[in-house]
One Martini backbone bead per residue (centre of mass of N, CA, C, O) as a GRO file, in nm:
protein
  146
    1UNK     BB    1   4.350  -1.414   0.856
    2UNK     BB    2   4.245  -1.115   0.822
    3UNK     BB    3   4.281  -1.143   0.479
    4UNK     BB    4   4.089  -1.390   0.472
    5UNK     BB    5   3.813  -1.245   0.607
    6UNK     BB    6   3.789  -1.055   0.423
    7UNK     BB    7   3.719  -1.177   0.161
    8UNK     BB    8   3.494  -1.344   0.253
    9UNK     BB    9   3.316  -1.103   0.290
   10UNK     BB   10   3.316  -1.003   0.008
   11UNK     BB   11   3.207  -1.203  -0.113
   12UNK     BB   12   2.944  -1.224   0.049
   13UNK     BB   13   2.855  -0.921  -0.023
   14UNK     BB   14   2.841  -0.986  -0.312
   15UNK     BB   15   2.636  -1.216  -0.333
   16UNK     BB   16   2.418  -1.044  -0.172
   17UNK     BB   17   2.392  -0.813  -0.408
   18UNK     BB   18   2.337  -1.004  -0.657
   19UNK     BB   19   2.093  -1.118  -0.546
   20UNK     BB   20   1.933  -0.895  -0.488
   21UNK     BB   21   1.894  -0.809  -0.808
   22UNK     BB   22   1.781  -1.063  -0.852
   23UNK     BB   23   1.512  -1.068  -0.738
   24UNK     BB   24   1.473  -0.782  -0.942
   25UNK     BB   25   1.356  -0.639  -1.195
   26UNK     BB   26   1.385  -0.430  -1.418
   27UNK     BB   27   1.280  -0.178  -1.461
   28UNK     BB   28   1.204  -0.188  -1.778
   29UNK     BB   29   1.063  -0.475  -1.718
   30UNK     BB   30   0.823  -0.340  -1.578
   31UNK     BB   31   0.753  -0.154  -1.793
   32UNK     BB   32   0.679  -0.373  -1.982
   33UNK     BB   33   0.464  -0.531  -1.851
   34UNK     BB   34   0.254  -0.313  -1.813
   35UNK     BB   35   0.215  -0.269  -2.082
   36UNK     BB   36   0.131  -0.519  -2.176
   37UNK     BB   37  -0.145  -0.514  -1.985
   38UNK     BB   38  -0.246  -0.271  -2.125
   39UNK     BB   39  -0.296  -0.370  -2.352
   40UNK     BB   40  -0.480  -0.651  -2.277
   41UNK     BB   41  -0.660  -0.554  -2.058
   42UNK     BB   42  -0.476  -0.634  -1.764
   43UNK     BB   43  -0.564  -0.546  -1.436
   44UNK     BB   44  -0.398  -0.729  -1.284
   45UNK     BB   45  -0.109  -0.732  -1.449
   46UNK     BB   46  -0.127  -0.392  -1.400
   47UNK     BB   47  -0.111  -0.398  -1.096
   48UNK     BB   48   0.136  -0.559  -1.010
   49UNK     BB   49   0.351  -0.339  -1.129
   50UNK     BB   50   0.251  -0.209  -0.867
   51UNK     BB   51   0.210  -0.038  -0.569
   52UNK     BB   52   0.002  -0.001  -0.353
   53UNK     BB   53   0.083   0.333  -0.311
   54UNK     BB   54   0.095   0.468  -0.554
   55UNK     BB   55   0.119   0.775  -0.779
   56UNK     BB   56  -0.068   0.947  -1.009
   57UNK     BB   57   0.067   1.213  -1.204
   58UNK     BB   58   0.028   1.545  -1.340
   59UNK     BB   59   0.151   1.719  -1.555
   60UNK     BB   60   0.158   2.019  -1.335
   61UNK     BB   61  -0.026   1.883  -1.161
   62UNK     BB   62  -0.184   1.639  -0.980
   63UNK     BB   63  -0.302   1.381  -0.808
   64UNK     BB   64  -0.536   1.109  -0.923
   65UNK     BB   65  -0.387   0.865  -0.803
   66UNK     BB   66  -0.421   0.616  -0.522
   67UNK     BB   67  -0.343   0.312  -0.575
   68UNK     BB   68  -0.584   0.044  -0.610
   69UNK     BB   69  -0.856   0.152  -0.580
   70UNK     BB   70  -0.845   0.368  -0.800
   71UNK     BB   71  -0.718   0.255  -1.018
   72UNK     BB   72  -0.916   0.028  -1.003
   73UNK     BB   73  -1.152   0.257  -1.120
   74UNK     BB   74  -1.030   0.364  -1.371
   75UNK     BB   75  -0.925   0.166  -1.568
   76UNK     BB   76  -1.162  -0.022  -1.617
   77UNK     BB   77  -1.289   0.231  -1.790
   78UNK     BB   78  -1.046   0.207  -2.004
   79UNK     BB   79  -1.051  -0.110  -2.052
   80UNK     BB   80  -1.315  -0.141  -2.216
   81UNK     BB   81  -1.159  -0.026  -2.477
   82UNK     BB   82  -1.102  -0.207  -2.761
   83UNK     BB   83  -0.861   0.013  -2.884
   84UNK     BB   84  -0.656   0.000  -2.705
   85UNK     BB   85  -0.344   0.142  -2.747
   86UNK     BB   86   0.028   0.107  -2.671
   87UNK     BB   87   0.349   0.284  -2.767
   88UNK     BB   88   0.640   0.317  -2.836
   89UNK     BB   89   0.867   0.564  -2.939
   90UNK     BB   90   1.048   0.624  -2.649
   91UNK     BB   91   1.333   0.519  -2.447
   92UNK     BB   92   1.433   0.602  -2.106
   93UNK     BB   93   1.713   0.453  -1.884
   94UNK     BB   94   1.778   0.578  -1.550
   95UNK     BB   95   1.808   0.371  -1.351
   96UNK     BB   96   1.492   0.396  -1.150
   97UNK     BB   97   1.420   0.551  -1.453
   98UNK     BB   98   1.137   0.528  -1.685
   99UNK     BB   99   1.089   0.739  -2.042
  100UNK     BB  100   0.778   0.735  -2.218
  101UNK     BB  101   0.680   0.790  -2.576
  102UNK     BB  102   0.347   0.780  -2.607
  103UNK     BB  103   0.125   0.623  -2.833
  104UNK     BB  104  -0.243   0.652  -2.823
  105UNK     BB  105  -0.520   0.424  -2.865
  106UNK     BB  106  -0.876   0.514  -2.908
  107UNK     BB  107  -1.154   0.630  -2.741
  108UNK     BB  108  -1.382   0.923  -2.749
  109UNK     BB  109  -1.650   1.116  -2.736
  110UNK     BB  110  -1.587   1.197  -3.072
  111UNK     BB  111  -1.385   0.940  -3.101
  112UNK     BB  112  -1.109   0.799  -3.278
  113UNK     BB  113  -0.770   0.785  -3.164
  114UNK     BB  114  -0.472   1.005  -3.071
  115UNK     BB  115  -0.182   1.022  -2.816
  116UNK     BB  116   0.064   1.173  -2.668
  117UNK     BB  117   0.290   1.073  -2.434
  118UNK     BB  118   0.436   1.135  -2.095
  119UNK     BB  119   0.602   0.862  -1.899
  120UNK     BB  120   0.745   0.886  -1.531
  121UNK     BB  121   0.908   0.604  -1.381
  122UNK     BB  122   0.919   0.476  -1.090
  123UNK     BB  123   1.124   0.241  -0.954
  124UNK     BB  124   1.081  -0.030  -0.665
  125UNK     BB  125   1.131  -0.300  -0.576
  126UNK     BB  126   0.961  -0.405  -0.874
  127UNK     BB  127   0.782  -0.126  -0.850
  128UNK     BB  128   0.574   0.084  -0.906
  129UNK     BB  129   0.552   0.388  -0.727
  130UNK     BB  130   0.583   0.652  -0.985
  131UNK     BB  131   0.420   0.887  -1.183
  132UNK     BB  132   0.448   1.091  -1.464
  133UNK     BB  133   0.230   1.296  -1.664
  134UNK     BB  134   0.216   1.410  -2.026
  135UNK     BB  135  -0.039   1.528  -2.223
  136UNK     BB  136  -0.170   1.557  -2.509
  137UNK     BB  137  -0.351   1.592  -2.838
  138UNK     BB  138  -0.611   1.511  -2.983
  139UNK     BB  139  -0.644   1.266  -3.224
  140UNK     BB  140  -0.858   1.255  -3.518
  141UNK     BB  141  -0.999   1.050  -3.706
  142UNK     BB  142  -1.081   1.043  -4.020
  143UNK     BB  143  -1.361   1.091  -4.202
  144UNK     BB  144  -1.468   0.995  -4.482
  145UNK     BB  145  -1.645   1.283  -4.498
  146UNK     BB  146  -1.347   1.497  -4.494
   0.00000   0.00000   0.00000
């Protein structure tokens, strides 16, 4: 009896646990979602992939944002540029942290480029939690008469 319930307890909390991971995308799929939405420039469902409380972090420096009122400051002004548009270089998965090397096309105040960026994505529960940026150097497209 007592080996039969041991058993089924197990049954049990394998199915609980494997519930539990299925209820929630996983991380490298919600950065994959987040992606997709920052391309399109579709900043309701570029905020769905974080959680309320988020903080984006320049590395070295300190929080630049936090949370979706801030984000929601921030981005609206960035998704203006009908250029923006992010790549992935490379992606890697370890656990619940997602590190992608991004080629950004934009516009900046001197004209059209792009910029390489690393962020280093936290996922908890389905949800970006924290990011951390180091951004690169803007490259200027060249100019016809240069």
């Amino acid at each position: 009896m007592t080996t039969r319930l041991t058993i089924t307890a197990a049954l049990v909390l394998a199915g609980m646990l494997a519930g539990a991971a299925a209820e929630h995308p996983s991380p490298e799929a919600v950065v994959q979602t987040q992606l997709e939405a920052y391309n399109a420039r579709n900043l309701e469902a570029f905020l769905a992939t974080y959680a309320e409380d988020a903080e984006l972090t320049d590395l070295p420096g300190g929080v630049f944002a936090r949370g979706h009122v801030d984000m929601r400051e921030r981005y609206t002004k960035t998704f203006a540029d009908p250029t923006l548009h992010a790549e992935i270089v490379k992606r890697i998965v370890v656990g619940n942290t997602v590190v992608d090397h991004e080629r950004v096309r934009r516009r900046f105040p001197e004209g059209p480029g792009t910029l390489d960026a690393i962020a280093i994505y936290a996922v908890e529960t389905g949800r970006i939690t924290r990011v951390w940026f180091r951004v690169g150097e803007r490259k200027l497209d060249a100019t016809p008469d240069s």
